[in-house]
N, C-alpha and C positions, 0 to 999 in steps of 0.2 A: 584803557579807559573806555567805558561803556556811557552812550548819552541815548537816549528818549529823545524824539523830536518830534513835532504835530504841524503837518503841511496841508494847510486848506487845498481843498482840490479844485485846483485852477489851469491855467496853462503854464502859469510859472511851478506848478510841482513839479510836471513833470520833468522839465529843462531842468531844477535843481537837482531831481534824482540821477537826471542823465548824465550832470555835472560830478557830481560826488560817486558814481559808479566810478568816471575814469582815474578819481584817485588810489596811487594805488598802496597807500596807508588808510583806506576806510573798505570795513568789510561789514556789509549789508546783510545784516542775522535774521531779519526778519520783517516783512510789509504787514502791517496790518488797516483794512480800509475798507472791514464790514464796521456797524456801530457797534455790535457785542463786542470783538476784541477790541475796539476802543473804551469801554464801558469797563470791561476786565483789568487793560493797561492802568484808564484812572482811580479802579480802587487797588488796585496793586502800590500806586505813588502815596496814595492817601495813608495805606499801611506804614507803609516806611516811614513816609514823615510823621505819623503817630509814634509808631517806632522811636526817632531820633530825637521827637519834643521829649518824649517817657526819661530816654536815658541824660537827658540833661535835667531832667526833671522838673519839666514845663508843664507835663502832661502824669494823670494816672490811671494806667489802663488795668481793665478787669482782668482776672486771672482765669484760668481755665476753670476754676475748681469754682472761682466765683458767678462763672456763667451758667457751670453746670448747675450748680443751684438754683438759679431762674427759672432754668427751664426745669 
């Protein structure tokens, strides 16, 4: 199982990371804590959960062929 997590940066980040380092069932893929790779992770979530409303069909999202026609 893969989770996202967003830790304000405090003193308790970094005691949480140092906590969940020593376990040894979580394996730490990746830090990200300029703003761009946080600005890229939130519209990566925003995709998916568009994604997920679409296929329940909550949501209707434009097609390629429909966007290409826009532009």
């Amino acid at each position: 199982m893969k989770v996202i997590i967003e830790i304000d940066e405090d003193v308790h980040s970094s005691q949480f990371l140092k906590f969940i380092k020593t376990l040894s069932y979580v394996k730490i893929l990746k830090e990200f804590r300029d703003v761009k790779s946080k600005k890229i992770i939130h519209d990566l979530e925003q995709a998916f959960q568009d994604a997920k409303m679409h296929n329940q069909g909550k949501k209707k999202l434009t097609t390629a062929k429909e966007f290409l026609d826009e532009i």
